[in-house]
C-alpha positions in Angstrom: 0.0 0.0 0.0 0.8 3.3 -0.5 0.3 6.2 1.6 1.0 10.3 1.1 -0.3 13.1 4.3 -2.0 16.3 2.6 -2.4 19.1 4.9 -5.3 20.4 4.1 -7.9 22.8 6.0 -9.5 20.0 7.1 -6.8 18.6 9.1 -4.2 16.4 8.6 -5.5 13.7 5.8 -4.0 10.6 5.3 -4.4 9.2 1.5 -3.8 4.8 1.2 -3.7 3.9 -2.1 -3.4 0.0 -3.3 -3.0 -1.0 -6.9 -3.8 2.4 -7.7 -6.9 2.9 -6.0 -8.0 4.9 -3.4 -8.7 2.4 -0.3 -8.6 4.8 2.7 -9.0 8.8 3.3 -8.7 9.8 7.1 -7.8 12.4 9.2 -5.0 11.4 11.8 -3.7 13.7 14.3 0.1 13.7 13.5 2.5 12.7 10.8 2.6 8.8 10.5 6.2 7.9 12.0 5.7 3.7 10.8 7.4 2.4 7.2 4.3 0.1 6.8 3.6 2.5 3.4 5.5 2.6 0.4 6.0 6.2 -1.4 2.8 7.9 -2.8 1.8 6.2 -6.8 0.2 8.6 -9.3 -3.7 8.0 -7.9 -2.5 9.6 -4.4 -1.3 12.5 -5.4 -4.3 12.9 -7.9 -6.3 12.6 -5.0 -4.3 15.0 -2.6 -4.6 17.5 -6.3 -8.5 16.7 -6.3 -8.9 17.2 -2.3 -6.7 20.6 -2.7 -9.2 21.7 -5.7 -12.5 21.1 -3.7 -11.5 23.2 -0.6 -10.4 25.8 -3.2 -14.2 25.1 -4.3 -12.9 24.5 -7.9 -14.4 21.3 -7.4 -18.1 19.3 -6.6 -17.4 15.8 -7.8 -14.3 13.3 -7.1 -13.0 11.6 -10.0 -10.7 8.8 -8.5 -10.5 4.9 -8.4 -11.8 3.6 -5.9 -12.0 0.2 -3.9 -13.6 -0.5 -1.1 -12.0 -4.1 0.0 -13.7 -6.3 2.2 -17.2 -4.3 2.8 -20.5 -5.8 2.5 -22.6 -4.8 -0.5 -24.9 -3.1 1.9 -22.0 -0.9 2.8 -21.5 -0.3 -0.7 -24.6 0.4 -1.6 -24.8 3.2 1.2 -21.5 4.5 -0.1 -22.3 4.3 -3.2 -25.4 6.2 -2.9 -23.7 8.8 -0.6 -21.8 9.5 -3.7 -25.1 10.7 -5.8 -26.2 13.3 -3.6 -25.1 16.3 -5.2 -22.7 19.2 -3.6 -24.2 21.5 -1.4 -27.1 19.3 -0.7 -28.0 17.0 1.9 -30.3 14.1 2.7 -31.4 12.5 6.2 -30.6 8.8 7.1 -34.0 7.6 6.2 -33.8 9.2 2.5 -30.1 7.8 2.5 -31.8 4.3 3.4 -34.1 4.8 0.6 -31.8 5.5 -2.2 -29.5 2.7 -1.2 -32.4 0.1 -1.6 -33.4 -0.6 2.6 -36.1 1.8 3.5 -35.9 1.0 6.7 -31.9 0.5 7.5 -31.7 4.2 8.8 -29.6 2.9 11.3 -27.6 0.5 9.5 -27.1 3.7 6.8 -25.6 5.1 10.1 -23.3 2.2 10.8 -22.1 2.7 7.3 -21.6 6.0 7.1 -19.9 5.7 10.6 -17.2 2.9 9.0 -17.2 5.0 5.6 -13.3 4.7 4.5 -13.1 7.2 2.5 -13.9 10.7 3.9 -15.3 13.3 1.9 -14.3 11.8 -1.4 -17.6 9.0 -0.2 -19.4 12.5 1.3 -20.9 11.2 4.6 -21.1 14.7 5.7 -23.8 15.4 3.6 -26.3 13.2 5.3 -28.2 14.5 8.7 -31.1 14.1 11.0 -34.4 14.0 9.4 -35.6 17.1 11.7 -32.4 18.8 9.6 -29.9 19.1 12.8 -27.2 17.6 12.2 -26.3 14.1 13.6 -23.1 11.6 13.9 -20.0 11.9 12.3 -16.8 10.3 12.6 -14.5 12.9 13.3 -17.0 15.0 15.2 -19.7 17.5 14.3 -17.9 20.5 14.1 -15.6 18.9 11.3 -19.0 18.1 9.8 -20.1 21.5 9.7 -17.0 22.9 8.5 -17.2 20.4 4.9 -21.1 21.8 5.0 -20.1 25.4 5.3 -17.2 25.0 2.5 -19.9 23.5 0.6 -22.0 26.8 1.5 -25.2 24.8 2.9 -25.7 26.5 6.6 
């Protein structure tokens, strides 16, 4: 695998790439100090270019490889579905249950959203509480409403 760190205004992002794919997109806290990772390939840097373009808000949509290993296709269809709604919108968990083919998996869409690999690219952000407060998120809400506020929806 195949790792680069992109400093962004997010906070520190970690980009794993495998057989030039994007597998994994997470904040950490500092610099990785292991040698697990070999040196960035061409699809990690497109993706640090692609994250460094959509906090300029040059771009909406991700255009990058993507695999999501060992998930269960009801995790993919929630990701994959997370991936439809549009920039600078949002749906709740039970319209996010809908679209991925459960109606009633609200919770499960939450689960999946919660173990969502790929932050922001997969936008997870953009799904909140039915009542339109916003609800869960991995790395906490205030990081959730800074990717809605770049995205100009508050």
């Amino acid at each position: 695998m195949n790792s680069l760190i992109y400093d962004s205004p997010f906070g520190l992002l970690q980009i794993i790439t495998k057989d030039e794919k994007l597998v994994s997109l997470k904040l950490v806290d500092a610099l990785p100090v292991d040698d697990a990772f070999s040196p960035p390939d061409d699809i990690a840097f497109e993706t640090a270019n692609q994250l460094k373009q959509y906090f300029e808000k040059t771009r909406i949509d991700f255009d990058l490889p993507i695999s999501f290993g060992n998930a269960s296709p009801f995790q993919i269809a929630v990701w994959e579905s997370l991936k439809r709604i549009p920039y600078g919108e949002t749906v709740s968990y039970s319209e996010l249950a809908h679209m991925a083919g459960s109606d009633k998996a609200f919770r499960a869409v939450g689960n999946a959203n919660r173990n969502n690999p790929i932050a922001i690219v997969i936008p997870c952000h953009r799904c909140i509480a039915k009542n339109g407060n916003l609800h869960g998120y991995f790395y906490g809400l205030e990081k959730k409403k800074f990717l809605l506020d770049l995205e100009q929806l508050r």
